[in-house]
C-alpha positions as CSV (number, residue, x, y, z in Angstrom):
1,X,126.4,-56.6,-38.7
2,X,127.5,-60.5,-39.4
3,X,129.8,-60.1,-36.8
4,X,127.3,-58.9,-34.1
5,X,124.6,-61.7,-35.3
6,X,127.8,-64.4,-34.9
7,X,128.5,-62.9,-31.3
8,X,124.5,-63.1,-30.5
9,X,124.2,-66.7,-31.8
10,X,127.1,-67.7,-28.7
11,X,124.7,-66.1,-26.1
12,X,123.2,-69.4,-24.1
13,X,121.7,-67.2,-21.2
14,X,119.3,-64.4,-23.2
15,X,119.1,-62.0,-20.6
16,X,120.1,-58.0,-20.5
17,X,123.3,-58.7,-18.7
18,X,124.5,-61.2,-21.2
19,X,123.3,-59.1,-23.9
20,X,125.3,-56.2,-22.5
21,X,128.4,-58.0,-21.9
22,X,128.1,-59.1,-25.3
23,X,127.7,-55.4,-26.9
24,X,130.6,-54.6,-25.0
25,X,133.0,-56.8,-26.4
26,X,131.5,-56.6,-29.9
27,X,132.8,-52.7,-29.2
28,X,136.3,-53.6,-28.5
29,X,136.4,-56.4,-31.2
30,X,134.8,-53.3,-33.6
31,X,136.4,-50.5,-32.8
32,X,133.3,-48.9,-33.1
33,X,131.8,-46.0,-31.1
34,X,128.9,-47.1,-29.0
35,X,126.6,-44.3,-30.4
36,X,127.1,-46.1,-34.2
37,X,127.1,-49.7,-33.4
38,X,124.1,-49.5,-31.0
39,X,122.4,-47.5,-33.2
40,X,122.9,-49.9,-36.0
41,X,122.3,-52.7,-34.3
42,X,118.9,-50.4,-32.7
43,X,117.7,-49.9,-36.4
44,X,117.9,-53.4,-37.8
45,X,116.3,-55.4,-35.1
46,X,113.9,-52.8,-33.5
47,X,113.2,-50.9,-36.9
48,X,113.3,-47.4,-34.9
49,X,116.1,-45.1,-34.2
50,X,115.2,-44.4,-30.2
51,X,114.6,-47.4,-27.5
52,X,115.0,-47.9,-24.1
53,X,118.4,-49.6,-23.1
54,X,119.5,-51.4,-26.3
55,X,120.3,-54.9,-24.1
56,X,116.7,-54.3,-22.4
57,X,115.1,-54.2,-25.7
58,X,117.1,-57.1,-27.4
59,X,115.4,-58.8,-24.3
60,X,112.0,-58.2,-24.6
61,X,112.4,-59.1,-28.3
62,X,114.0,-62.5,-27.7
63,X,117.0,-64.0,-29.2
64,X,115.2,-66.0,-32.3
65,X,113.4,-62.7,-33.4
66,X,116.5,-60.5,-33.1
67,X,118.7,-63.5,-34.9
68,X,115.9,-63.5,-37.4
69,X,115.7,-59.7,-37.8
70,X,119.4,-59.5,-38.3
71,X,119.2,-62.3,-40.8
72,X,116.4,-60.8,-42.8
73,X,118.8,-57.1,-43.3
74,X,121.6,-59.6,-44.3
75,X,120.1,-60.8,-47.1
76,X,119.0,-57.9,-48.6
């Protein structure tokens, strides 16, 4: 999860596109399956296992939250 919230902090332009571009590269730096890194990802910033398009949802929750979200499952 560090390494997603490292990759999220570098986003200038907060928008689904970038968002999405940035999920897909956090898949090939992973290795990771989409179904487990999105859903990870889903869980700790959204709190629920089902959403509409993960990149749409980051969105509408805006970058500070989601960094902040991440930040807060970190720590514990």
């Amino acid at each position: 999860m560090s390494i997603a919230r490292q990759e999220f902090e570098k986003i200038t332009d907060w928008t689904p596109e970038t968002i999405q571009n940035c999920l897909n590269e956090l898949l090939e730096t992973t290795g990771q399956k989409p179904g487990i890194l999105f859903s990870l990802v889903r869980i700790v910033t959204t709190w629920a296992p089902f959403s509409p398009q993960l990149n749409d949802t980051l969105a509408l929750i805006g970058k500070e939250k989601t960094l902040q979200r991440i930040d807060n499952y970190l720590q514990k």
